[in-house]
KOLMARVEX-890971 format. One line per 5 residues: for each residue x, y, z of N, C-alpha, C. Coordinates in steps of 0.001 Angstrom, whole numbers, plus 500000, padded with zeros to 6 digits. Each point is the difference from the previous one (the first is absolute). Layout:
N
X:Y:Z:X:Y:Z:X:Y:Z; ...
This chain:
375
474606:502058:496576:500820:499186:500902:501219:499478:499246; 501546:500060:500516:500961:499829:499599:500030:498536:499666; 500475:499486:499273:500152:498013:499821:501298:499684:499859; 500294:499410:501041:501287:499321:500347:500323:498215:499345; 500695:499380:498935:499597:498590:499823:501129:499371:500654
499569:498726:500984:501329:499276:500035:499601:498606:499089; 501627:499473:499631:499898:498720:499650:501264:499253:499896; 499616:498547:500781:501070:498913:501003:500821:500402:498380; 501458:499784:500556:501114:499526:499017:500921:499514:500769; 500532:499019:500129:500621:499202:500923:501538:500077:499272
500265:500054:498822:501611:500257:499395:499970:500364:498853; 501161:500685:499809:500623:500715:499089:500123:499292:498854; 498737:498843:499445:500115:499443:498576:499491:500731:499110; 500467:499910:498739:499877:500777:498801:498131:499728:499936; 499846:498689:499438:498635:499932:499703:498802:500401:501221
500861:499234:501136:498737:500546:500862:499521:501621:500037; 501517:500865:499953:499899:501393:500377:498808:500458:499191; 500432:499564:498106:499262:500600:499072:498000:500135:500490; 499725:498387:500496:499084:499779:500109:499304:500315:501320; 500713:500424:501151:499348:500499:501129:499732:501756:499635
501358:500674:498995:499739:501095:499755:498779:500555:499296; 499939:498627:499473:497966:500669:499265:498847:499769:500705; 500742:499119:501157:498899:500050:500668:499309:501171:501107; 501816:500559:500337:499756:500639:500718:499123:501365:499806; 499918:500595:498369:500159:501063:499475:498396:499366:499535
499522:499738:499853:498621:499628:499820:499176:500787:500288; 499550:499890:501343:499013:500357:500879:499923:501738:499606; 501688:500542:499510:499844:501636:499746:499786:499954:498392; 499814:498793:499365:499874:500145:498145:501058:499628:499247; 500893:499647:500726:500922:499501:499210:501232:501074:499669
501220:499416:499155:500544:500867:500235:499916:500830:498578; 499246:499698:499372:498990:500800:498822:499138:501258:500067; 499855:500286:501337:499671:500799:500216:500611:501133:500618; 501178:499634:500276:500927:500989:500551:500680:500409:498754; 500217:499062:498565:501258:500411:499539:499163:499879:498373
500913:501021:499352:499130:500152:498281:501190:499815:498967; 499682:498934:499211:501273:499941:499064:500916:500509:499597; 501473:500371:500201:500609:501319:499450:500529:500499:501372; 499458:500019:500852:500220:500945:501058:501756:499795:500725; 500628:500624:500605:501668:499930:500292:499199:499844:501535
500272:498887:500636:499553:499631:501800:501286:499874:500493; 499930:500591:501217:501143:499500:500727:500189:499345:501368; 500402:499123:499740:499988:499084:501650:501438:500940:500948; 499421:500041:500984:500553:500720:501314:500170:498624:501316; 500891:499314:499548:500477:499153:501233:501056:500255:501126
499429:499437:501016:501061:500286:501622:501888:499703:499186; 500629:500661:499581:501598:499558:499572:500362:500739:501363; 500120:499887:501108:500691:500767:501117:501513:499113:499902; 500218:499234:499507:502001:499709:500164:500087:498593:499237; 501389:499981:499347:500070:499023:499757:500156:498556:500957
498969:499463:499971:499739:498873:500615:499334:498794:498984; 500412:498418:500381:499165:499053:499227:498357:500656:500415; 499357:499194:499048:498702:499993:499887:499481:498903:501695; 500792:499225:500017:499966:498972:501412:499940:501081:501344; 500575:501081:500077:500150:500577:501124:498751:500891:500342
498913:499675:499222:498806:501266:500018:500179:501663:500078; 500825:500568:499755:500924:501052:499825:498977:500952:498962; 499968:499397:498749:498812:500274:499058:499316:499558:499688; 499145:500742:498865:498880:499018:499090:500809:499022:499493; 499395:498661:499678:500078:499043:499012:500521:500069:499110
500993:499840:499264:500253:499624:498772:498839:499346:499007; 499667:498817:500408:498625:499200:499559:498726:500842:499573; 499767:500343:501116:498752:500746:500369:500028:501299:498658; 501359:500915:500190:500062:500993:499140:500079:499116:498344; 500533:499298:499396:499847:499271:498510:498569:499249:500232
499229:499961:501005:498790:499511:499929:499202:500988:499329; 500140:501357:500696:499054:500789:499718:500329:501065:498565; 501581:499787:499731:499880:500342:498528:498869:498794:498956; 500967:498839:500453:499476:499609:498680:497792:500045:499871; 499532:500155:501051:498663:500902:500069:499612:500807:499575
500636:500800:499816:500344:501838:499865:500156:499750:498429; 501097:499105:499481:500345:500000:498642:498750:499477:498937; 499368:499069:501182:498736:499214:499058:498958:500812:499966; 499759:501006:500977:498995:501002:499504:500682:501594:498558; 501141:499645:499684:500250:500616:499156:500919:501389:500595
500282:500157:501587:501068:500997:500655:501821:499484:499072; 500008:501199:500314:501566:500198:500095:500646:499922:501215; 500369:499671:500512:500686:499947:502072:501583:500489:499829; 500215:500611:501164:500901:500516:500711:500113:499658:500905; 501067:499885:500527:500138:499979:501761:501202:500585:500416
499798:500806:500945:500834:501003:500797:499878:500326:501094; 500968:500692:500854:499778:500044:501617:501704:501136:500068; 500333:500118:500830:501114:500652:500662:500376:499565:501544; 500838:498633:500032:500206:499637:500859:500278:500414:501231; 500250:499776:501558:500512:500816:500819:501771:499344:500159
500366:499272:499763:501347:499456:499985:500240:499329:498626; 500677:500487:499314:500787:499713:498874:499098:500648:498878; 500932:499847:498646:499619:500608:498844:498719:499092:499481; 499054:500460:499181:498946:499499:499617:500826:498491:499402; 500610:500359:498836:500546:498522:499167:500244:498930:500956
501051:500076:500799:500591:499588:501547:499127:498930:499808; 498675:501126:500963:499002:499638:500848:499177:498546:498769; 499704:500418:499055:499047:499443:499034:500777:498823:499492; 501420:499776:500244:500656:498436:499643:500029:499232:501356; 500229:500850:500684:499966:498976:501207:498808:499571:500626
498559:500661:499965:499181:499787:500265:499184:498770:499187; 500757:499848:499258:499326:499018:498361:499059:500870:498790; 499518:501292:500517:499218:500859:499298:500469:500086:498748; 501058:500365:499758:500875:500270:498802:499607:498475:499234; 500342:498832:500423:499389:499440:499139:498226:499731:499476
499819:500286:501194:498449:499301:499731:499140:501771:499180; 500727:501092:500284:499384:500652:498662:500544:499543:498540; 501196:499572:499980:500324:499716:498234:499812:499357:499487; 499478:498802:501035:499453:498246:499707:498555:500377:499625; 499388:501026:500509:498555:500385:499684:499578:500986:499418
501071:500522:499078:500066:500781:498961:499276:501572:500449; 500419:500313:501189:499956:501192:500784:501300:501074:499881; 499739:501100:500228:501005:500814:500385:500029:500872:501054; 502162:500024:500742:500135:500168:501279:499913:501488:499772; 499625:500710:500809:500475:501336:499721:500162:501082:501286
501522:500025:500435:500562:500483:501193:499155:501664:500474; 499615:500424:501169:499546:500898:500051:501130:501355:500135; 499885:500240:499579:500997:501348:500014:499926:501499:499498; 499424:500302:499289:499345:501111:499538:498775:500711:500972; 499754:501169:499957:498994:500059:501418:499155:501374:499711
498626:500072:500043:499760:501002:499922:498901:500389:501436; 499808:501598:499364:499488:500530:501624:498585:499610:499838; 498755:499844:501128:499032:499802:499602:499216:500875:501368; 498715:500626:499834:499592:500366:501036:498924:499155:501109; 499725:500465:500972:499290:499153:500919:498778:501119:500795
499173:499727:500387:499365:500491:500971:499944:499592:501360; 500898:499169:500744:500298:499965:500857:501477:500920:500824; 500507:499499:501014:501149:500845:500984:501403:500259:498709; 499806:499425:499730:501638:500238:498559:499707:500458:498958; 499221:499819:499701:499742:501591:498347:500340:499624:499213
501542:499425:500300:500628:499516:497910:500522:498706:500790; 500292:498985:498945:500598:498736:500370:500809:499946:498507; 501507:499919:500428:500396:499244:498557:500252:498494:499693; 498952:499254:498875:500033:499227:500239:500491:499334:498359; 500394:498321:499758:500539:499766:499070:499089:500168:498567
500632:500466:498983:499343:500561:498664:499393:498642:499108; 500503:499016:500082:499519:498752:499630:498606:499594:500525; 500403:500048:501681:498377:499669:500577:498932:500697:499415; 500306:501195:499965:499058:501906:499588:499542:499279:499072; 500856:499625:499254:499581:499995:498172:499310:498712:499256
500104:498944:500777:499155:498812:500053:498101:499882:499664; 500064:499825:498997:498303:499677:499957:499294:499494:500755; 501087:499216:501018:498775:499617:500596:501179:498910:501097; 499615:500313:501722:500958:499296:500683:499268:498865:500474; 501269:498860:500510:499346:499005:500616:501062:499961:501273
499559:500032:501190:500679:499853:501282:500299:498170:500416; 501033:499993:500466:500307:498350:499874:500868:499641:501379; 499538:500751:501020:500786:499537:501407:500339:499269:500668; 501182:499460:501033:499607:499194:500901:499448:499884:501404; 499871:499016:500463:498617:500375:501211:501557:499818:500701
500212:501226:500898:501292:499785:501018:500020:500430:501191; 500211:499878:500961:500009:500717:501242:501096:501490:499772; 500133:501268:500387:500729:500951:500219:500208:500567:501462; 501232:500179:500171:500351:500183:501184:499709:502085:500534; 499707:500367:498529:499606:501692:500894:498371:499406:499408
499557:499564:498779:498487:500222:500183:499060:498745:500327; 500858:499143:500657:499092:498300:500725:500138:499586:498632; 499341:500424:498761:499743:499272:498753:500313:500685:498383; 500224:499028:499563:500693:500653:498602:498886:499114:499038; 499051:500886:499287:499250:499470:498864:499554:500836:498672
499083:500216:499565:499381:500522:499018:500993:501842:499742; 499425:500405:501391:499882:501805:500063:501842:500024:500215; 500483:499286:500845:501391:500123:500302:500835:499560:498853; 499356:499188:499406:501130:499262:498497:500407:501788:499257; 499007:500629:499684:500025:501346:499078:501215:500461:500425
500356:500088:501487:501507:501046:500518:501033:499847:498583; 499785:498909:499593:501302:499315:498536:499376:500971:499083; 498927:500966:499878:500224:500889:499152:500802:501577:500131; 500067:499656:501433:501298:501074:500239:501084:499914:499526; 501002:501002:499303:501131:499323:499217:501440:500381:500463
500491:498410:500589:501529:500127:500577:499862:501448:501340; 501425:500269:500230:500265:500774:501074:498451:500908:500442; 499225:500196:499198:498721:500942:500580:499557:498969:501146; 500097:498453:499725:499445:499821:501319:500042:499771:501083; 501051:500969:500515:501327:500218:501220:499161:501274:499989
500257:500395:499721:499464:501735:499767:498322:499760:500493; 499497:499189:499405:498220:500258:501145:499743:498721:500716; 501677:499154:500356:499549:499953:501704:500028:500845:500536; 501365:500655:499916:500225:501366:500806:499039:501018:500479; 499230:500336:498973:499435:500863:499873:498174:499057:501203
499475:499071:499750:498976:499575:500102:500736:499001:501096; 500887:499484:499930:500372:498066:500614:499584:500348:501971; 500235:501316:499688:500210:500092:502126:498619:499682:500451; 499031:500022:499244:498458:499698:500367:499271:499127:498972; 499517:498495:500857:499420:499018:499146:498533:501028:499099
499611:500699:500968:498447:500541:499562:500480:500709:498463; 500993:500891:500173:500636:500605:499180:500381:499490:498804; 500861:499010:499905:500371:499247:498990:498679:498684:499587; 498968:499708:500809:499081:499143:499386:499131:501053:499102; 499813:501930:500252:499710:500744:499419:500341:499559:498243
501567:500612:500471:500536:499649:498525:500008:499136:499254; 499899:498453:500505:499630:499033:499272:499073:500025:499482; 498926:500676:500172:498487:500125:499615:499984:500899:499152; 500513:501329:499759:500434:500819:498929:500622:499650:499038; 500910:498887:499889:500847:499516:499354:498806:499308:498828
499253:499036:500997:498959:498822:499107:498972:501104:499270; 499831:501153:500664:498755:500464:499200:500286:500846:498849; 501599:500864:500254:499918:500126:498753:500063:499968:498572; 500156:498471:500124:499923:499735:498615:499074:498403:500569; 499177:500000:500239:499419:498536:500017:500182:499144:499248
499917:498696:500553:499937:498794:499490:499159:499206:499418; 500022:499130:498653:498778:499562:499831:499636:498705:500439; 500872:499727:500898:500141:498215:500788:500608:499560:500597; 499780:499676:501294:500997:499551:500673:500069:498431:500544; 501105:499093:499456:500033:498651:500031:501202:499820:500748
499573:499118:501516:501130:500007:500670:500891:498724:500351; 501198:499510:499814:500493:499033:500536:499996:499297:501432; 498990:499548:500273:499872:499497:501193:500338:498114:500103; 500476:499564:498745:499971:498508:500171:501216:499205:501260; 501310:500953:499813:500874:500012:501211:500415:501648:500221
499031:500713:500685:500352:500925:501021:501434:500152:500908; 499559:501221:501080:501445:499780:500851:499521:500717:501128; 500246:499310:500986:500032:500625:501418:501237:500361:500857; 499867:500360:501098:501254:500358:500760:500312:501207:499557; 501356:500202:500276:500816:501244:499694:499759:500632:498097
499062:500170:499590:499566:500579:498425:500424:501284:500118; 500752:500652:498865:499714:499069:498513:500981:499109:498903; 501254:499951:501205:501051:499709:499357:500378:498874:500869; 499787:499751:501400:500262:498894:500468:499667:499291:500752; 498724:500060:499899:499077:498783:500585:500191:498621:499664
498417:499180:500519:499778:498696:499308:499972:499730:499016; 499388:499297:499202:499484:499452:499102:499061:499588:500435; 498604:500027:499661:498774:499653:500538:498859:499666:498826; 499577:498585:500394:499702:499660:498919:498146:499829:500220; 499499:500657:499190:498541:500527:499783:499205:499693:498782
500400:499419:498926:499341:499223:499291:498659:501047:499306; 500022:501757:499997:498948:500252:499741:500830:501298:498698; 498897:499949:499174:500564:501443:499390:498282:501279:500105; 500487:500847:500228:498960:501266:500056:499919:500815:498915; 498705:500640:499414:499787:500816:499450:499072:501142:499959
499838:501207:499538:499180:500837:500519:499728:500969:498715; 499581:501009:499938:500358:500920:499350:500386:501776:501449; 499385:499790:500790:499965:500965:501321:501192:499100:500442; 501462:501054:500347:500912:499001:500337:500038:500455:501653; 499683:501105:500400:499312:499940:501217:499413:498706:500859
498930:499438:499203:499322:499042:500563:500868:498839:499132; 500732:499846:499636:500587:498721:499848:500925:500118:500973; 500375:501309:500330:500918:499729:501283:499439:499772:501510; 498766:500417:499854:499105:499926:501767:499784:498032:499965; 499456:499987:498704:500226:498066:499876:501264:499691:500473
500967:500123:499037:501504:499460:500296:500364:499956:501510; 499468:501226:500925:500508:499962:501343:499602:499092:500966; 498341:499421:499843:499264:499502:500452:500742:498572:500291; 500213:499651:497925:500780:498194:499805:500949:499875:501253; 500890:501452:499889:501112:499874:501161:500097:500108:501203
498473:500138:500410:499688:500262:501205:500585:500789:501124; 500372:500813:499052:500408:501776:500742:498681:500939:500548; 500089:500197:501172:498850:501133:500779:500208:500813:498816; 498686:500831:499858:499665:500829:499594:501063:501363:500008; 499960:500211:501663:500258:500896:500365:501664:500302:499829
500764:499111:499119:501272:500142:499918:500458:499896:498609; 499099:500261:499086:500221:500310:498636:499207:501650:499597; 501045:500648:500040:500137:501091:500151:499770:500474:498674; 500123:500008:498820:499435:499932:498966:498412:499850:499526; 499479:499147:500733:498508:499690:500091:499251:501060:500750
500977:500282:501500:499711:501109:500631:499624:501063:499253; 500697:500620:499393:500154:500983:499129:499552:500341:499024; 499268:498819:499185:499290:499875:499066:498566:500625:500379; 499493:499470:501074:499358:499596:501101:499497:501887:500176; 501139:500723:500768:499939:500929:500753:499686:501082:498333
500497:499466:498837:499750:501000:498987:498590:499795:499301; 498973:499067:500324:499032:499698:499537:499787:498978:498252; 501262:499756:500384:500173:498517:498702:499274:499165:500328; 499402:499515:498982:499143:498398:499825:500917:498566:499806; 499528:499160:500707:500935:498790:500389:500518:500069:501381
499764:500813:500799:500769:499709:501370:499249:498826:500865; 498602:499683:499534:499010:499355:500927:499695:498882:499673; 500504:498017:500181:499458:499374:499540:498728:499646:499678; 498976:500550:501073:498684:499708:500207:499436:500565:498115; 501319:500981:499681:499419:501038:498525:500582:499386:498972
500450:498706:500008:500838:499850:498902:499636:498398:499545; 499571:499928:498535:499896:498597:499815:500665:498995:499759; 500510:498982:500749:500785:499070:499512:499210:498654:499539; 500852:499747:499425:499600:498880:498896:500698:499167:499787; 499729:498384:500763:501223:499480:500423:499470:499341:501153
500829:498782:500278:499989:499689:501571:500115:500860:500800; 498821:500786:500714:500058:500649:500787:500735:499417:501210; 500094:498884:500412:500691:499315:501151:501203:500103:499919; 500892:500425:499013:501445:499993:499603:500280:501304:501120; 499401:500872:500029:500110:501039:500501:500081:499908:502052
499591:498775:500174:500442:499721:501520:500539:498401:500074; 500843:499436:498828:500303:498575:499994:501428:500251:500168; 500475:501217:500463:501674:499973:500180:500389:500374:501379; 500608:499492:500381:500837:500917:501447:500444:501027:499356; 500123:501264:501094:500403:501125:499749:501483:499864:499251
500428:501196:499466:500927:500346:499307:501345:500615:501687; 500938:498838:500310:500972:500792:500505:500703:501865:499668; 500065:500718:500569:500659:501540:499975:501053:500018:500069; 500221:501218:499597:501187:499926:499927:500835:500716:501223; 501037:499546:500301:500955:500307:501200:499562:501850:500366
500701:500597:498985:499533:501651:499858:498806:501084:500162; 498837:499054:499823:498984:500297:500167:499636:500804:501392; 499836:501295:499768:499264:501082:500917:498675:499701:500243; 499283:499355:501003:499001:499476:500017:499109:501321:500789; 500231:500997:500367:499435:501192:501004:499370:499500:500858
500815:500220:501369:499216:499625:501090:498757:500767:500099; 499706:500873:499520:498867:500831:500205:500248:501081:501337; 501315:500171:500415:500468:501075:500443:499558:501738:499422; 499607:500979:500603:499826:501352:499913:501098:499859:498284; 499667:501019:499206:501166:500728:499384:501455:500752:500562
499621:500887:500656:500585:500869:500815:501279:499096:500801; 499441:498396:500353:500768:499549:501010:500859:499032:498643; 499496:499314:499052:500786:500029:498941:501161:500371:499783; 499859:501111:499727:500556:500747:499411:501726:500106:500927; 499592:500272:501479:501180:499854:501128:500189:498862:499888
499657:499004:500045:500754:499101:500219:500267:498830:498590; 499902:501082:498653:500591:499149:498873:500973:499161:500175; 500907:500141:500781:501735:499211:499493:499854:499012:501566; 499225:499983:500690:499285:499006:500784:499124:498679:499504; 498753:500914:499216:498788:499380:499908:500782:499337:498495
500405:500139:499403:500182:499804:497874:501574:499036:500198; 499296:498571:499150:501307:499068:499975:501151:500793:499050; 501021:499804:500143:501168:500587:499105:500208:498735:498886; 500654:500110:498989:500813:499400:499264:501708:500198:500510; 500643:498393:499917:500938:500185:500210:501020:498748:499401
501076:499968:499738:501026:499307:498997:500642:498703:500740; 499681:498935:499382:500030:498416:500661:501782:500410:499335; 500953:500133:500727:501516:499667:499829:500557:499310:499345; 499345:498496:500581:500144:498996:499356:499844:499767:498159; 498334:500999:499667:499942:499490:498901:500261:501232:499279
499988:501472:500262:499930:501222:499189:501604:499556:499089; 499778:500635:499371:501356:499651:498788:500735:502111:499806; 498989:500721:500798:500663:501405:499466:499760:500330:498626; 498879:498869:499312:500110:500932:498844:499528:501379:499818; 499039:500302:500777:499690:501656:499865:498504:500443:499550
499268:498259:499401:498870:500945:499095:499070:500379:501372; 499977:499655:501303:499083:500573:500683:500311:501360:500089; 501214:499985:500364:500453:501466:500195:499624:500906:498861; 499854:499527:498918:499873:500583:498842:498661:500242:499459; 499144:499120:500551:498684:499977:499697:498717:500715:501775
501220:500169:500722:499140:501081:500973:499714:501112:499920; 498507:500407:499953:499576:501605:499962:500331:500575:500804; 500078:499799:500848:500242:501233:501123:501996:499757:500478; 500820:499408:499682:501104:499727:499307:500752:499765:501928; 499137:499077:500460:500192:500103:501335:501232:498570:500551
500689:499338:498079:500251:498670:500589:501914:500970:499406; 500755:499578:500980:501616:500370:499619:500778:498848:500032; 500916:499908:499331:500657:498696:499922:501794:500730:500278; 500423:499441:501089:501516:500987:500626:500522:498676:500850; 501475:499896:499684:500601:499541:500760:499437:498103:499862
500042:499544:498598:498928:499046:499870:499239:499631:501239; 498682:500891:499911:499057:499844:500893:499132:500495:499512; 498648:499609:499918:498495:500594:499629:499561:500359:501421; 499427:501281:499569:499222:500726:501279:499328:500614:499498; 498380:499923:501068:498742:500718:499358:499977:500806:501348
499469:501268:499328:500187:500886:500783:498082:499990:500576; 499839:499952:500772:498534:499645:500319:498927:501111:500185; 500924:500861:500056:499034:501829:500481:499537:500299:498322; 500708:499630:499254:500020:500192:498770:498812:498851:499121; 500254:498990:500520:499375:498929:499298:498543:499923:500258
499259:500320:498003:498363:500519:500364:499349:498350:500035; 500650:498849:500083:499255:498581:500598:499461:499686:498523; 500350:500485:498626:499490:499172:498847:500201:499184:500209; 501300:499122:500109:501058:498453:499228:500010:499999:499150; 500328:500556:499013:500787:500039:499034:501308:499314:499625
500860:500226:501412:501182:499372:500320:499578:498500:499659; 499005:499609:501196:499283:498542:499673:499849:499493:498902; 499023:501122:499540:499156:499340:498221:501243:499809:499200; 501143:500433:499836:500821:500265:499314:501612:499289:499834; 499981:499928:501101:501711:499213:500438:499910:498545:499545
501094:499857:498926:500025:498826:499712:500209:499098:500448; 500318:499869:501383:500916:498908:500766:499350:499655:501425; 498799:500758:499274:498696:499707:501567:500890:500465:501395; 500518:501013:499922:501031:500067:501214:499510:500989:501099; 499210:500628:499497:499211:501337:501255:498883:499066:500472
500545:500119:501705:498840:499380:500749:499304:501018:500684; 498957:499942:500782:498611:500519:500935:500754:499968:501288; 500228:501601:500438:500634:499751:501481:498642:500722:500652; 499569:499266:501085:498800:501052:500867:500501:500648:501611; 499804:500496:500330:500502:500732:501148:499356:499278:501505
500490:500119:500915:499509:499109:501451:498587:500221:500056; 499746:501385:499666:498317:500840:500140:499286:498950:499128; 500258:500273:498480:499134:499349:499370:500088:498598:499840; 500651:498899:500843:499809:498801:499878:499244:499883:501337; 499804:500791:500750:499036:500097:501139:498615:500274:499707
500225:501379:499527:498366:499858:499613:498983:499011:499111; 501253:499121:499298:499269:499173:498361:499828:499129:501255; 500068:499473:501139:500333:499233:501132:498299:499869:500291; 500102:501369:500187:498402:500511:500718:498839:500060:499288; 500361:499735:498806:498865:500105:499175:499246:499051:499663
């Protein structure tokens, strides 16, 4: 049976972090048992854009110099690296506070960029993924608990996409983004092939709403750990009180015969009551919820049934990175005007996750504000 630990952390203090972090890591042995003197570990935190640490955007600053200086007292060497989706790693790692809180904790940053091929036994065969992660003795996953607007939720299995490196991961939305089933596939290929030896998640201020770039701030007071990041993510969904049936990732896990999809199978350890002491987690605007319509009828009436992304006037500035960061290359900027071409557009948000100026809003069509009506 998989073991999931939670434990309360109410803020981002140095001492408390240190001391809830051993607590949390207990119940699996400590973190002595994951890690052997000598060894090069690398922490893998949410850096999706430069944002304060205040905006829940990423992991912790705190949280991440918490768990070096842990790492350092069992005798590791630490790293930390990621490949942001908006801006350059450095960018990303000063503005986030990361940059300091690895040098203050005698860690090192190390940008992902190098990439090698790796194989899979699932639908994609090869994945190229970053040579740092590959080469790591030993990983530690460090996410935040966020709402996502193509997969409901961004945690454990979804943090890994940051081992895709730069422009490739335009290239397998494209390729995967037009189907959630599809791309929660790949997320799952992604985590398995190179597994993790832990996954510790930032849940003390979360984010709801429009995730993963511009939601709430939502404040949850809990941090998670696991070693099955599967089932730290079927937990995580629960805290947020997301149906089942709309974390598509779990689905999938689920439909491939992975362990962790089933709470009834998974041990937590912890206030079990934490797990129904929250109101649900608000969604996000974008969210394809499937009416449970035929396929077939789907399919006709995509540019009906599927909200569009589209450019608030007021706030878009024209800088271009949506346009620049769309796979299916469906956004044109002419005549200063942004236009998404919608026959084209496979419904990632990207545009969303990505635009610095929060300026692409959720347009839905007469149909589908009728049917969400009826439901």
């Amino acid at each position: 049976m998989d073991l999931v630990s939670l434990q309360r952390c109410e803020q981002y203090d140095e001492a408390l972090l240190n001391e809830r972090l051993v607590a949390l890591l207990q119940p699996m042995g400590g973190i002595e048992r994951f890690v052997s003197p000598g060894q090069r570990v690398l922490l893998k935190p949410n850096l999706l854009a430069g944002k304060p640490p205040e905006a829940a955007v990423t992991t912790h600053p705190a949280l991440v110099k918490a768990l070096i200086d842990l790492l350092h007292q069992a005798g590791a060497e630490v790293l930390v690296g990621d490949s942001p989706g908006l801006g350059s790693f450095e960018r990303v790692a000063e503005k986030t506070g990361i940059r300091h809180a690895v040098e203050a904790a005698g860690g090192q940053l190390i940008p992902f960029g190098e990439t090698r091929r790796v194989g899979t036994t699932g639908t994609f065969r090869q994945l190229e993924l970053a040579t740092a992660y590959l080469n790591a003795d030993l990983v530690i996953n460090l996410p935040k608990l966020k709402t996502h607007e193509m997969m409901t939720l961004t945690c454990g299995v979804k943090n890994l996409y940051g081992t895709v490196v730069g422009a490739a991961k335009a290239g397998l939305h494209l390729t995967a983004g037009h189907s959630k089933e599809l791309f929660a596939g790949l997320l799952l290929e992604i985590a398995l092939a190179r597994p993790v030896a832990l996954t510790i998640v930032d849940a003390i201020v979360a984010m709801e709403g429009d995730g993963p770039n511009s939601g709430t701030p939502r404040q949850l007071g809990l941090l998670l750990a696991g070693e099955n990041m599967v089932a730290v993510d079927t937990v995580a969904g629960r805290l947020a009180g997301i149906p089942p049936q709309l974390l598509s990732v779990e689905l999938e896990a689920r439909r491939r015969g992975l362990s962790g999809t089933e709470l009834d199978q998974i041990s937590v350890v912890g206030d079990l009551a934490l797990l129904a002491a929250n109101p649900p987690f608000a969604l996000p605007q974008g969210l394809d919820v499937q009416f449970g319509l035929p396929v077939f009828l789907k399919g006709l009436l995509r540019n009906q049934l599927a909200p569009v992304p589209v450019a608030n006037k007021e706030q878009c500035t024209l800088c271009g990175v949506c346009r620049d960061a769309c796979p299916p290359e469906a956004i044109t900027i002419t005549k200063n005007a942004l236009k998404v071409d919608s026959g084209r557009c496979i419904r990632c948000w990207c545009c969303r996750e990505l635009c610095p100026q929060h300026a692409m809003e959720v347009q839905r069509s007469l149909l589908l504000r009728l049917l969400e009506r009826l439901r």
